[in-house]
N, C-alpha and C positions, 0 to 999 in steps of 0.2 A: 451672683449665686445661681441665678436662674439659668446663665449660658456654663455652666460650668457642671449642673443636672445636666443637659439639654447635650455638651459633648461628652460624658459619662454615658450616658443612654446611647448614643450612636456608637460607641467605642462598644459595647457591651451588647449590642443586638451585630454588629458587625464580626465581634469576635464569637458571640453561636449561631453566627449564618451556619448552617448544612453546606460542606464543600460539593460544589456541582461534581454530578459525574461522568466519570471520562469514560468518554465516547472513541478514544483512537481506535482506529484499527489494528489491534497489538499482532492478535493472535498464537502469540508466543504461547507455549504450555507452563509459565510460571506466572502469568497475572489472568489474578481475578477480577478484572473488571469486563466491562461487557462484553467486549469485544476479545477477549481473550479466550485461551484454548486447555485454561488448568480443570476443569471441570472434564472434557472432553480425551483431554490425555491421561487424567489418573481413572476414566473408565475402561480407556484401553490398554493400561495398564494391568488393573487388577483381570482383567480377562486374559490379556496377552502374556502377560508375564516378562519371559526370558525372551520371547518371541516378537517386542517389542524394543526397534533399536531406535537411539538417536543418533542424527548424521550433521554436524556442527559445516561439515566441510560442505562445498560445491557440489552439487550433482557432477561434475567434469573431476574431479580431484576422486569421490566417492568413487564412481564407473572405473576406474583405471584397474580395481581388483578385478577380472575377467569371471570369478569364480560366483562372483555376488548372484545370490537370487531371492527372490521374491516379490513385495509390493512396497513402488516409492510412493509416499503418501505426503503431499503437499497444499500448504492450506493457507493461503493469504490474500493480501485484496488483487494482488498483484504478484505477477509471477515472470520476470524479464530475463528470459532464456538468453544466452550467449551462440550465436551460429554456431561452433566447434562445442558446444556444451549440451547443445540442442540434438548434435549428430552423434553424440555417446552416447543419450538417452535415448534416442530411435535405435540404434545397434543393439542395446540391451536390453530394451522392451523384444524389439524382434527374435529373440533368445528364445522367448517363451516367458519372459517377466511381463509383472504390471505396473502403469505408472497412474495413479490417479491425482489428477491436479483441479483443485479447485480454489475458484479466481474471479474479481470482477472482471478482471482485466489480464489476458492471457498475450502472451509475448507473439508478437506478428512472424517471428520467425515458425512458429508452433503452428498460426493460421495457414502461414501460406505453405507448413509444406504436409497439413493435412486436408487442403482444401477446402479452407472455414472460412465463415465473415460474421464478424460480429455487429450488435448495433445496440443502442439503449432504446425501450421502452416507456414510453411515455403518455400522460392524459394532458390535450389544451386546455383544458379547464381549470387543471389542479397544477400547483406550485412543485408537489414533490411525488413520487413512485414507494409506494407497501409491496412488496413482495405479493403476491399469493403463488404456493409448490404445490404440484400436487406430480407423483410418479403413473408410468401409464401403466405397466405391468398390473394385469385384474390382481394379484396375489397381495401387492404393499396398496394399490389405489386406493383414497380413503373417501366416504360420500362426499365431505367436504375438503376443501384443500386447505394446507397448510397456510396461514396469514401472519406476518410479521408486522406489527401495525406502528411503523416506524420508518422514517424516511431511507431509503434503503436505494442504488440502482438498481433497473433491470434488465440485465445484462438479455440476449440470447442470438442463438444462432442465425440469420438471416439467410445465410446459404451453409448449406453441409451436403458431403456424398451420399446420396440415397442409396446409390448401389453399393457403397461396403460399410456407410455408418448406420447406427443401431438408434434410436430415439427411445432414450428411459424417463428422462421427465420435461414437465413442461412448466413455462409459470407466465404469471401477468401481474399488470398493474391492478392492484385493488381499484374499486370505482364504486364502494356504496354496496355491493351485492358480492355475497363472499362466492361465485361462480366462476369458472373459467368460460369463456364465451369462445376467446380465439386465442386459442393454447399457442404461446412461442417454444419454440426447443431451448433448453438450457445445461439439459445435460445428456451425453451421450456415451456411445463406446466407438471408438474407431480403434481398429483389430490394424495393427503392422507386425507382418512374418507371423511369427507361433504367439505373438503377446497382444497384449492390448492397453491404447492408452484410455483412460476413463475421465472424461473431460466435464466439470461441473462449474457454473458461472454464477454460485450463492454462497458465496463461502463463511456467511452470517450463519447457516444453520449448524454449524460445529463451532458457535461461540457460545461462552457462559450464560448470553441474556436468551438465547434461542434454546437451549436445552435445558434449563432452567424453570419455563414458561409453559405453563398447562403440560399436555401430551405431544409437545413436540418432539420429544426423544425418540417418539416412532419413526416418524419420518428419517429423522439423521439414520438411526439404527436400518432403516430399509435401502437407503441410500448407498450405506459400507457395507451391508452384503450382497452387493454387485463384486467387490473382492473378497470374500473371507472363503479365502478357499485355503486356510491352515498353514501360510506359508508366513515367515518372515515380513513385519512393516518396517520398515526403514520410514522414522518420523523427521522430514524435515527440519529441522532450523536453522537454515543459513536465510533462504530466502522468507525470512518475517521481518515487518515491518518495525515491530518489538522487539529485535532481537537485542542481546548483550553485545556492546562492543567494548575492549578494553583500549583506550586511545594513550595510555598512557607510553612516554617514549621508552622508559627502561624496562616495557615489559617486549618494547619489539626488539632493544636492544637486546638484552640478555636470553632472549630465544632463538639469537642467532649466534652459535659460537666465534666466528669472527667477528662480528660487531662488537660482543662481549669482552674478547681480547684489545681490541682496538680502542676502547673505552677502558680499560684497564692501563692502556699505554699512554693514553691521553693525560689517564689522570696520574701518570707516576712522571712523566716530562713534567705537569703544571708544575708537582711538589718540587721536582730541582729544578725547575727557572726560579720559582720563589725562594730554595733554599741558595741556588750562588748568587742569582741575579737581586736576591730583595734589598739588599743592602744598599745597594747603589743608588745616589742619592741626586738628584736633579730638580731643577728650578721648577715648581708646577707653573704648569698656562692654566690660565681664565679658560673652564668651558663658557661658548655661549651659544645661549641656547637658539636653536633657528625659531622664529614665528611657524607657530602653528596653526595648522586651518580646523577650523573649530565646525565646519560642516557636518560632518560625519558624529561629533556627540551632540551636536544641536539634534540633526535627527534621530539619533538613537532614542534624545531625550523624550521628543514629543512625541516617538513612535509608544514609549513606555508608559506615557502618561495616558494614552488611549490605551493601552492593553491591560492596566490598573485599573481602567475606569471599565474594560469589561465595551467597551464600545466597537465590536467586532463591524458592526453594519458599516461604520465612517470608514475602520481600515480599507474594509473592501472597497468601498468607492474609492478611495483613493488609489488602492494598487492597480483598480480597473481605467482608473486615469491616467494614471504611468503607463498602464501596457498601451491604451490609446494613444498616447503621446510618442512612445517605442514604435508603435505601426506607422504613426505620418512624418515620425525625422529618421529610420532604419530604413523602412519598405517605402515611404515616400507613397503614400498611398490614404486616401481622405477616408476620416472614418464615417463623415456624415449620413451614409445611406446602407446601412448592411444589407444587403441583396447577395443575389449570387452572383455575381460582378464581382463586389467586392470580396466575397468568401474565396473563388478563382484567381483572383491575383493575390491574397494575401497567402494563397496555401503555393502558387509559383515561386513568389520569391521567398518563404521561410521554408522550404522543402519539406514541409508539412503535406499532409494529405487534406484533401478539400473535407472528407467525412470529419476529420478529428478539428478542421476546422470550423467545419459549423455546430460540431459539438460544442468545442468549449464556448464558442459567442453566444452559442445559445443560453447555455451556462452562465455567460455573463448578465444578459438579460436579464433572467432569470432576479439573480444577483442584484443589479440597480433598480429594478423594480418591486423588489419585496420590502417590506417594513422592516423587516428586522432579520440579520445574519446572524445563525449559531454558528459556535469555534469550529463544528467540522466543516460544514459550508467554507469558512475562512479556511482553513488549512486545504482542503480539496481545490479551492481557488487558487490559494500559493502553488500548491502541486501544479495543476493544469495548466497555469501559467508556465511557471520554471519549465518541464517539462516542452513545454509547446517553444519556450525561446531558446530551449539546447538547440535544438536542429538549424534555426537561423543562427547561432553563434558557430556551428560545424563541428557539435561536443558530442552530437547523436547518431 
């Protein structure tokens, strides 16, 4: 009787556990969780009105109308420009449009061909980076600067043109004292032809949990008008990380009117082979079945039985020990001693760059020596990883 109270009670404190909350990076304008952009675009909405578009398609599909004008406004953690897609968007800023992109992580074809370098911000002391914004212009600057007090990167500029970019704000890592000591650049203006692109590396302050929170809406609000200059926003959403995708086969089918027909022909052959051929009548064979290799739901199994149990810390070590494993049978190359030895041969042979290399090992570190990994930690991990083994595969 007693174990039978005893799994009643865990069944019934498990079933009104508070579902944790999600922390993805959505940014889409239809979810409200934190990180998302519903709050953010029904303000720009009721302001903008008619004068507020959405653009589902590519910036390179979108630019093909020659006539389009005003401000492309793009908002996610990551923003991975296409070179041909990147050279329609410089044509048409150069017009006399605006394009403002704000990103942790902006596309190297963007860096290199406005002559940027970016880098993360960081304290040795501390495990994780809090934003603090503050803008320089005396008119939005506020006594104190804006604090996000949540583990966040911090992204900024490490080199930019002094002679034709503009510096509007600047941020740091929190350290105890809400000051900025040694302002990094994070966001700026670099002016190409008649337009200008507006480049911003906190794309946290136009989410739900940031506008939400005390009087941060000033800052975003001082932030967007650097463009309200009355014209047309064209609101992203191809590149979110949230975005809708419909993967379904018959909606790519029947969006293509050949496919459509060809699928119509398909299925009118199956009905008359069934209707002359079904009759015919022959001896069945024994299917048998092949042995199957049972690796792949072994580990699906055990990978689930840690993701049920919420034991994010174990996954990570483990996938941190596949990719070491990946580094000494791929690159043939010892993981025992991270140095810059090792970070220079590891970024030779994975055609990696040496910076993004000792980014993420630093990351990893970071990673096997904390007590405990939350889910974004682990997904950020997944990323960094995948991301870091396209280029050694030859997929980047």
């Amino acid at each position: 009787m007693a174990l039978l109270l005893m799994v009643g009670a865990l069944v019934y404190l498990e079933a009104t556990k508070p579902v944790p909350v999600n922390w993805f990076p959505s940014y889409h304008s239809d979810d409200k969780i934190p990180l998302g952009t519903f709050v953010m675009y029904n303000l720009l909405e009721d302001r903008l009105q008619s004068d507020l578009h959405d653009v589902t398609q590519s910036p390179f599909e979108k630019l093909q109308d020659s006539g389009l004008k005003g401000t492309y406004l793009f908002i996610n953690n990551q923003l991975n420009f296409e070179e041909a897609e990147m050279e329609r968007l410089l044509n048409w800023v150069s017009k006399g449009n605006t394009a403002f992109l704000s990103a942790n992580y902006h596309s190297r074809v963007l860096l290199d061909t406005l002559q940027l370098e970016m880098q993360n911000a960081w304290i040795p002391s501390r495990l994780g980076t809090k934003p603090m914004l503050q803008l320089v212009n005396s008119n939005f600057k506020e006594e104190k600067p804006y604090h996000i007090p949540r583990d966040f990167p911090v992204r900024y500029f490490k080199e930019i043109d002094t002679l034709s970019h503009t510096v509007l704000g600047v941020s740091q890592a929190f350290n105890d004292t809400l000051e900025i000591t040694k302002p990094l650049v994070n966001f700026i203006k670099a002016p190409v032809g008649k337009g200008a692109f507006y480049i911003h590396n906190q794309p946290e302050i136009f989410s739900n949990y940031f506008l939400l929170s005390e009087n941060n809406a000033t800052h975003t609000q001082n932030v967007l008008s650097y463009i309200n200059n009355d014209t047309t926003i064209f609101w992203d959403k191809h590149y979110k990380s949230g975005k809708r995708v419909n993967l379904s086969p018959l909606y790519l089918i029947f969006n293509n009117k050949y496919l459509k027909w060809a699928y119509y022909f398909v299925l009118l052959g199956t009905f008359l082979f069934v209707l002359f051929e079904g009759k015919r009548k022959q001896r069945s064979i024994p299917i048998i079945k092949p042995l199957t290799n049972k690796t792949y739901e072994y580990t699906r199994t055990i990978a689930g039985m840690y993701l049920d149990k919420r034991e994010n810390h174990e996954i990570a070590q483990k996938q941190i020990a596949l990719f070491f494993e990946f580094i000494r049978t791929r690159l043939r190359i010892s993981t025992e001693q991270l140095n810059t030895r090792f970070f220079t041969a590891v970024a030779a042979r994975s055609g990696n760059t040496v910076e993004d290399t000792k980014n993420l090992f630093t990351f990893i570190e970071k990673i096997k020596h904390q007590a405990t990994t939350s889910q974004e930690e682990l997904l950020k991990l997944n990323n960094e990883i995948t991301s870091y083994k396209k280029k050694i595969d030859g997929k980047s």
